[in-house]
N, C-alpha and C positions, 0 to 999 in steps of 0.2 A: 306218847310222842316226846322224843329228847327236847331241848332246848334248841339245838340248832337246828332239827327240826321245823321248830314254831318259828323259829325267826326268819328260816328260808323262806317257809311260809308265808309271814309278813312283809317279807321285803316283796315276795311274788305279786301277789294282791296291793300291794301300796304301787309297782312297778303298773302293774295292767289297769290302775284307776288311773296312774296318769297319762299314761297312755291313749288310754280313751278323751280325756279331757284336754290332752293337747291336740288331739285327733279332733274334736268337736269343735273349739279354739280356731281350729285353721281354717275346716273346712269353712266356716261363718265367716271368716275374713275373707275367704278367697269366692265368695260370693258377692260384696259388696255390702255397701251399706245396710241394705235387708235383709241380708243374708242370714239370721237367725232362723227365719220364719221357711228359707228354703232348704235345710240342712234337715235330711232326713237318718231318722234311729239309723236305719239300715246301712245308710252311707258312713254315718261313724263308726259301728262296729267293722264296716271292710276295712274303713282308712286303718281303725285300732288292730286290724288282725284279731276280733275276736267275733264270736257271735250274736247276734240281737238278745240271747236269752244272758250269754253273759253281761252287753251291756247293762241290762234289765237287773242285774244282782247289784249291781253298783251304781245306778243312778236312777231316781227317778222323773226326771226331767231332762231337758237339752241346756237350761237355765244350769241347775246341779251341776251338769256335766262341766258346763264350760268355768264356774266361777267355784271347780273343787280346789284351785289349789290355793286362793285365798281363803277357803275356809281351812283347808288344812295349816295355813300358818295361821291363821285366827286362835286354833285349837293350842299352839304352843305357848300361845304369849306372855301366861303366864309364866310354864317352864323355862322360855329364854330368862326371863326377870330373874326367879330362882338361883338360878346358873351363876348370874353376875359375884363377885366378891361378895362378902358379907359386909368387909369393909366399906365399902363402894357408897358414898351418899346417893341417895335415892336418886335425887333429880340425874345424876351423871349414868345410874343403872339403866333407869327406865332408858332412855336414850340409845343408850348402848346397847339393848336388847333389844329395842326396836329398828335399830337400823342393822344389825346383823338380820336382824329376821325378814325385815319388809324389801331393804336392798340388796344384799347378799343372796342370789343374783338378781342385777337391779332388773326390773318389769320389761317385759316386751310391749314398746310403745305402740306398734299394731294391736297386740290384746288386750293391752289397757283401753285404747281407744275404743275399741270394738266393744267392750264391755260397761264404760262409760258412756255411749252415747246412744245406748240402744236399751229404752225404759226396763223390759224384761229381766235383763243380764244387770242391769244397773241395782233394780230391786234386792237380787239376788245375792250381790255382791254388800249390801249393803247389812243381811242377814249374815254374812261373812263375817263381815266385821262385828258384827254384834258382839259376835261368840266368842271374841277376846276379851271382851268387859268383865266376864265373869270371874274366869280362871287369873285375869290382869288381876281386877281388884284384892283377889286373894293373895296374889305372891307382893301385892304393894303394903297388904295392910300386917303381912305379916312381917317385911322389914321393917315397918315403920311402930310394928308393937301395937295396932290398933284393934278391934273388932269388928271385921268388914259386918256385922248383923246390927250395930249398934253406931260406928263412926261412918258418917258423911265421906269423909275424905278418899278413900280405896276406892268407891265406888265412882265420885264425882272424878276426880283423877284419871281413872279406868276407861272412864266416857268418852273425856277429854283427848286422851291420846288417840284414842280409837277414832275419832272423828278429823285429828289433827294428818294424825294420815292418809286419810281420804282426801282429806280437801287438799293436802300435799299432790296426791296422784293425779287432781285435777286439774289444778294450778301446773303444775310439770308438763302434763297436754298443752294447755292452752296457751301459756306462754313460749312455746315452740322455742323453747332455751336450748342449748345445747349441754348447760349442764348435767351434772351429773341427780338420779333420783334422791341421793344421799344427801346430797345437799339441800335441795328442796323438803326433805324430809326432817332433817336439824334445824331448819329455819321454823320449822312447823312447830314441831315440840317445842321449841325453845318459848314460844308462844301461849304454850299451856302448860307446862311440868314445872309445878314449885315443889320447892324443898318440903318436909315434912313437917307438917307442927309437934307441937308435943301430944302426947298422948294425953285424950283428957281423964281426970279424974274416973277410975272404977273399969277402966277400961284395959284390956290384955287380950296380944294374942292369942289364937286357938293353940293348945295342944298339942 
């Protein structure tokens, strides 16, 4: 198989997962408040234009479905960091890679909502975020020249932001502000993203 090929490929399958998950997303809103619990497989794959066995390939849950494309930004987070200049002081990167990635485009406050206030989606969502810790810490600790298996910091850091955004997204509900999430999301980080210490003694980036 060529390259363009695989990448057709890719974009095919990346195209009909969110499909289904915007398809899942609505339906559950346009039910109400309970609306999780009445949204069945079968009706997502009609709304998605696909089949119950293709939903079945790509999620296993109605939770999965609806809170995949916060896992899928979760999965980049560390690559936006990477991306940043190399010049770029830490604390100004992190930032800058998190608010291209989390607001760019900013959230739909019906699916935020939906997904916030409903334990299920909420759990799920929060499994989301996890999954930025990892790959974060890495791309932090390697700007910062540390060893995320042996320094504190990448990882505590990593936590930090990841939770900094959450509570951004809830705060931006609750406050029925009209501003923008990007905003609410710089006031967040600013709150937890310091500059980098020095690297301690014996310690060096990976490889």
């Amino acid at each position: 198989m060529t390259d363009d090929a695989m990448n057709l490929r890719a974009r095919h399958k990346q195209a009909t997962r969110e499909a289904i998950s915007h398809a899942a997303l609505r339906l559950a809103i346009d039910q109400g408040p309970s609306g999780l619990a009445l949204v069945r497989v079968q009706d997502i794959a009609s709304a998605a234009g696909v089949s119950p066995r293709t939903y079945n390939n790509y999620f296993s849950s109605r939770e999965e479905a609806i809170c995949s494309f916060q896992a899928d930004q979760s999965r980049r987070a560390g690559q936006a960091l990477a991306a940043r200049p190399a010049d770029e002081p830490l604390d100004r990167a992190i930032v800058a890679a998190m608010l291209e990635l989390y607001t760019d485009p900013e959230p739909d406050r019906a699916g935020l909502r939906m997904i916030m206030s409903t334990p299920e989606l909420e759990g799920e969502a929060l499994k989301a975020f996890t999954m930025a810790e990892g790959p974060l810490a890495e791309a932090i600790a390697a700007r910062a020249g540390m060893d995320p298996q042996r320094d504190l910091f990448p990882a505590v850091t990593a936590a930090a932001v990841a939770g900094a955004i959450r509570v951004a997204g809830r705060h931006w509900l609750a406050s029925g502000s009209a501003g923008s999430f990007a905003g609410v999301v710089r006031e967040a980080l600013a709150c937890v993203v310091p500059s980098a210490p020095a690297p301690r003694a014996g310690s060096s980036s990976p490889a």
